[in-house]
N, C-alpha and C positions, 0 to 999 in steps of 0.2 A: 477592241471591246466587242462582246459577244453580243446578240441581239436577247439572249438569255441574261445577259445582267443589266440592261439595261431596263426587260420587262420586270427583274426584282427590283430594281431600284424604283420606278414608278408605284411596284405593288406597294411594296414593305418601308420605302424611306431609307433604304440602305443594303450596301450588297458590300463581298468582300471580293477583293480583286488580286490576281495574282501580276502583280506591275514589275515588280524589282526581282532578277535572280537571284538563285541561292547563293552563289558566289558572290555577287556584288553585297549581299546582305551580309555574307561571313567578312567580306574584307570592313565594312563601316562599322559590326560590331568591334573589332580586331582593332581599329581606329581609336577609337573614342576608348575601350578599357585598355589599351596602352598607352591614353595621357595621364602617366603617372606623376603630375605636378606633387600632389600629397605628399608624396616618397622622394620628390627632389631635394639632393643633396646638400643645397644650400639652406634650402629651410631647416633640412636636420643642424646643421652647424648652430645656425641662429638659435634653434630651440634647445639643442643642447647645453649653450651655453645660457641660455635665460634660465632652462631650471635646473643644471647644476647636474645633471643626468640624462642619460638616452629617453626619447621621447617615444613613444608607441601612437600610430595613427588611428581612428576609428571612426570617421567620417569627412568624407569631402560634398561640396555642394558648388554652385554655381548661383549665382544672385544676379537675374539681367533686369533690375528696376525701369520699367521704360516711362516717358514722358507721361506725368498724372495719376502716375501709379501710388499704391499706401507705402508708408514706411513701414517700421517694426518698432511696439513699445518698448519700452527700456526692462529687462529682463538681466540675470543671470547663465551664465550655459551652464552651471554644475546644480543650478536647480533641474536640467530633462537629464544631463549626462549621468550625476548622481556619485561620482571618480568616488573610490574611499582605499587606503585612508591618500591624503594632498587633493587634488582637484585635477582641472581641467586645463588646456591652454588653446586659444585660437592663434591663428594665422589667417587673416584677411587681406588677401592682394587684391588694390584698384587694377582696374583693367582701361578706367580712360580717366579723366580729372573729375573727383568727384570735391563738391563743395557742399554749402547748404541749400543753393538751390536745387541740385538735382537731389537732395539725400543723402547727405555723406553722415556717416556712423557720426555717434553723440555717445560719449563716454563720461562717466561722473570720476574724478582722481580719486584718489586714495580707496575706493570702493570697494577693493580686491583686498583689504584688510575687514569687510564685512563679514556676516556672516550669512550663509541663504536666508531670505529675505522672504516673507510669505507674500502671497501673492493675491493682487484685486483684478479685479474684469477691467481689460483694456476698452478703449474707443474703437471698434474695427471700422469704424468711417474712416480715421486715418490709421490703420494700422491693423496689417495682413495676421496679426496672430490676433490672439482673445484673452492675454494675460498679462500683465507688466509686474513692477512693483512701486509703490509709493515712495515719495520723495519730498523730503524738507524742504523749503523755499532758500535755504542755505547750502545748500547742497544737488546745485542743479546741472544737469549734463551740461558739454561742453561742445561743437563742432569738432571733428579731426580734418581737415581737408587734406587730400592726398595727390597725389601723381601719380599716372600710371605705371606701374609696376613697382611699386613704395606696397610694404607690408607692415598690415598693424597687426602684434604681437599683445595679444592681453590675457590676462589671468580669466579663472574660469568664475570667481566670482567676482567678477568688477561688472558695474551694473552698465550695461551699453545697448543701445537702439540706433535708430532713426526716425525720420523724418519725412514725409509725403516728395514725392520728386515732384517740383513746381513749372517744373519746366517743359515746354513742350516741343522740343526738339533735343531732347539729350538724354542717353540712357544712362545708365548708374551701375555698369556691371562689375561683377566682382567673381573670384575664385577662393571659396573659407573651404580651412580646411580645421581638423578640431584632432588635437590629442593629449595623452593622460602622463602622468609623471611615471617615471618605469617603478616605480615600490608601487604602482597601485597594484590593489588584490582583484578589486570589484567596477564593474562598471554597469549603466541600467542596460536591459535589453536588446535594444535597438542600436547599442552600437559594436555587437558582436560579430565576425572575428576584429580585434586587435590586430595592427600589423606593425610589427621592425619597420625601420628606415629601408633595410635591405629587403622590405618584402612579404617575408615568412611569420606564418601566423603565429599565434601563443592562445592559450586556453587561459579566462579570466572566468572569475566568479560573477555572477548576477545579483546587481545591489536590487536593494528592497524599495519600493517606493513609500512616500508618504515619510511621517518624522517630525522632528521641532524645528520652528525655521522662529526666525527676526520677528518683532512689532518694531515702528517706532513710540517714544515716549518721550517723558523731557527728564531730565536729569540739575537742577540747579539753573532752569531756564532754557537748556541746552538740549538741542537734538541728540538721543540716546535712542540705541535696539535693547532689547530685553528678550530674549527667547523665550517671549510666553507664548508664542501660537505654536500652531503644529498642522503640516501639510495632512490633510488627507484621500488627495487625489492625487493621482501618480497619470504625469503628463509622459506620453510618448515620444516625445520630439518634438523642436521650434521648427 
């Protein structure tokens, strides 16, 4: 280190440093965008066969919850994805044993026969987003608990979160990967290019935000949605 960054670092609070070569920097890029889990062939099968057709990828993420960290409130993905026309599908692989103590995903059943669900301000004391959706006392999420390398498979409107990790020595990581049913035309923004199982991109239309989503109401006593609201803030991405 130079004696010249180190006087900027005293001046300014910050200097920038040339530490790593370009080559070591080209090989760890080369690294990491060649884990193409997204694209692994087994998940195409599985997804294949869940929706009945070739699947198209269009976002993958990495989730490493660590000890005390917020959940996520129970939300929809085809309310940011937006898929038209069918929806969306996750694939969510554990990476170590997740339960409810560390935060293991919370899924409400038959949900994925909903329809998008409008949306209230989440708790962000527990829960890393700022949006969910409301829920009947009849109809409450469930725990999944998994083993590592077990994938959960869910439709894009089945309503699912989590839960604050309680634990303080155990992370909660995960690898989601999210894609659309091959007839879709449109998808929102933010999950442009589209890609094949084998890779290769495809040109998709850009759905529109906002639209009529869910209330609940009662029906003969009974938990009913009624499509009297209507979104009109167009979220970017969970």
């Amino acid at each position: 280190m130079s004696d010249s960054c180190k006087e900027m670092f005293d001046r300014d609070g910050y200097v920038v440093a040339p530490v790593f070569p370009i080559g070591e920097v080209d090989a760890l890029r080369e690294h990491f965008m060649s884990l193409r889990w997204l694209l692994d062939p087994r998940l195409g099968a599985w997804l294949a066969r869940l929706l009945g057709a070739e699947p198209y990828a269009v976002q993958s993420m990495l989730y490493f919850k660590p000890p005390g960290s917020r959940g996520q409130a129970v939300h929809q993905d085809n309310f940011y994805l937006r898929v038209e026309p069918g929806t969306c599908i996750a694939a969510w692989m554990a990476l170590e044993r997740t339960d409810e103590d560390n935060g293991c995903m919370m899924v409400v059943p038959g949900s994925h026969r909903w329809p998008i669900l409008c949306t209230a301000k989440a708790d962000t004391t527990v829960s890393f987003t700022d949006v969910t959706v409301p829920l009947p006392a009849s109809r409450p999420a469930v725990p999944v608990p998994m083993n590592p390398g077990e994938v959960l498979f869910f439709n894009g409107s089945l309503v699912h979160g989590s839960r604050p990790n309680t634990t303080t020595d155990r992370f909660r990581r995960a690898l989601i990967g999210h894609y659309i049913e091959a007839d879709a035309r449109q998808v929102a923004a933010y999950y442009h290019p589209a890609l094949r199982m084998d890779g290769t991109p495809l040109t998709l239309d850009v759905s529109e935000g906002g639209g009529a989503c869910g209330e609940w109401t009662e029906a003969g006593g009974v938990p009913a949605i009624a499509m009297s609201g209507r979104h009109t803030v167009s979220r970017r991405h969970e």
